[in-house]
C-alpha positions in Angstrom: 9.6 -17.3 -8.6 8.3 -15.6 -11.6 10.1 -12.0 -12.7 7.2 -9.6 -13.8 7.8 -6.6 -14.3 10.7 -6.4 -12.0 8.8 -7.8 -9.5 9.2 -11.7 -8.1 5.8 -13.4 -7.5 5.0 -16.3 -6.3 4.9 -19.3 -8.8 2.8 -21.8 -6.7 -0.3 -19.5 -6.7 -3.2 -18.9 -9.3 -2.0 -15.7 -11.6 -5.1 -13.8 -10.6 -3.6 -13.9 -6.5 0.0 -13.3 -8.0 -0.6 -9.9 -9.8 -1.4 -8.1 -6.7 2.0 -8.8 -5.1 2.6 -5.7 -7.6 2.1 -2.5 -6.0 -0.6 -0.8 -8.0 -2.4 -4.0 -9.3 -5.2 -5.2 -6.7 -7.6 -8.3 -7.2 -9.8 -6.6 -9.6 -7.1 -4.9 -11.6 -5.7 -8.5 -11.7 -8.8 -10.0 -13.0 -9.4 -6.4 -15.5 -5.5 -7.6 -16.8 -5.9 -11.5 -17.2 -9.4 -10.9 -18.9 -7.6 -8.0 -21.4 -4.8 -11.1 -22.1 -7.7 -13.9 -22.5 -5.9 -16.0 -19.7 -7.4 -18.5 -17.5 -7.4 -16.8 -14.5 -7.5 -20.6 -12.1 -3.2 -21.1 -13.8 -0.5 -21.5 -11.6 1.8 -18.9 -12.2 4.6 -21.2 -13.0 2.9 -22.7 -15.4 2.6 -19.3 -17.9 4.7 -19.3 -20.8 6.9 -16.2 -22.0 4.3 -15.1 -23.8 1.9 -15.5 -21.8 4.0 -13.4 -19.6 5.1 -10.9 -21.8 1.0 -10.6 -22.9 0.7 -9.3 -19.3 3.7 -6.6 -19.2 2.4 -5.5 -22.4 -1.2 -5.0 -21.3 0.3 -3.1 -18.3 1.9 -0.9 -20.0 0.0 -0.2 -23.0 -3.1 0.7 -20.0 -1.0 3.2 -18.6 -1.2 1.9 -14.9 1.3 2.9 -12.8 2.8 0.3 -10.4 5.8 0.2 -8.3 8.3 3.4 -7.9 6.6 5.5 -10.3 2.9 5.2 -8.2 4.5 5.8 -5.3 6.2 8.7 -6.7 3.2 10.0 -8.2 1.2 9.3 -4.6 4.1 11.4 -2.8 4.2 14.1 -5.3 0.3 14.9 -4.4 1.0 14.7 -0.7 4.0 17.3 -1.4 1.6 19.8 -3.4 -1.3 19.3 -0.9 1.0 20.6 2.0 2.8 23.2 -0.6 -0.6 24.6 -1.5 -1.7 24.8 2.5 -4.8 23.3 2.4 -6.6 21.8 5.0 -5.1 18.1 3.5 -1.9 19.0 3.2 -2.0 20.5 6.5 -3.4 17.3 8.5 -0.5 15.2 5.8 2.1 17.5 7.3 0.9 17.0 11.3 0.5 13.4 10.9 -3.0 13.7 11.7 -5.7 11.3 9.5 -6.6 12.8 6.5 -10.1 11.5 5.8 -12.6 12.7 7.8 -11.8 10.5 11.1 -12.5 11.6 14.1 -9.2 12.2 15.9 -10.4 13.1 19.9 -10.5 9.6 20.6 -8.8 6.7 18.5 -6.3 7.6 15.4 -3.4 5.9 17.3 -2.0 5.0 14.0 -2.0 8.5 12.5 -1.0 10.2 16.0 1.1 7.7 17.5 1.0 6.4 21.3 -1.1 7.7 23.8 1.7 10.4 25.4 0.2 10.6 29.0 1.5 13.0 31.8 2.8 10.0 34.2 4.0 10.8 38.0 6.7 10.0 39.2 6.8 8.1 42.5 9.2 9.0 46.0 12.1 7.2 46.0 11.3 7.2 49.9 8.0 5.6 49.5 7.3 2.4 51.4 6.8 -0.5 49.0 3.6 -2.1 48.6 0.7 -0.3 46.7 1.1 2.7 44.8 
């Protein structure tokens, strides 16, 4: 496995599918990156040389684009200020509710969590059979 950045990815894989195992770097970021460096975006990963490799670091950080611990700082700063700030964001951030417009009367599981239903508990003294 390749070392990028920190970051292992996979060496069997075209470069252009690697870069995206970096959090902050999607497809087209990868594509935006490999076209900056002038490398063939169809190479195996493992077959970069350092330079090649270092060419990528250095157009990372020379852009300015934030990957790993410092985007997801960033991303968890703004939720922080949202729900410092009260607004209506930060408020749905804080409840666990979706933040995007979604409707939440039906669906949202993911945001909300399981369906919590009032259940009924049944007679220890019942027969057995149907409910």
């Amino acid at each position: 496995m390749a070392r990028l950045l920190g970051i292992e990815i996979p060496n069997e894989k075209r470069i252009e599918a690697s870069l995206p195992y970096i959090y902050g770097i999607g497809p087209s970021g990868a594509r935006k990156i490999l076209e900056q460096a002038e490398i063939d975006p169809n190479i195996r990963t493992g077959e970069l040389s350092d330079e090649q490799l270092s060419q990528i670091i250095h157009i990372v950080n020379s852009n300015g684009i934030l990957i790993e611990g410092d985007l997801r700082r960033e991303i968890q700063a703004n939720m922080k200020r949202l729900q410092q700030i009260n607004c209506y964001r930060g408020i749905l951030h804080r409840r666990g509710m979706p933040v995007r417009g979604q409707r939440t009367k039906t669906n949202a599981r993911t945001r909300k969590g399981g369906k919590r239903t009032v259940g009924v508990e049944r007679n220890p003294n019942a027969k057995k059979g149907k409910v």
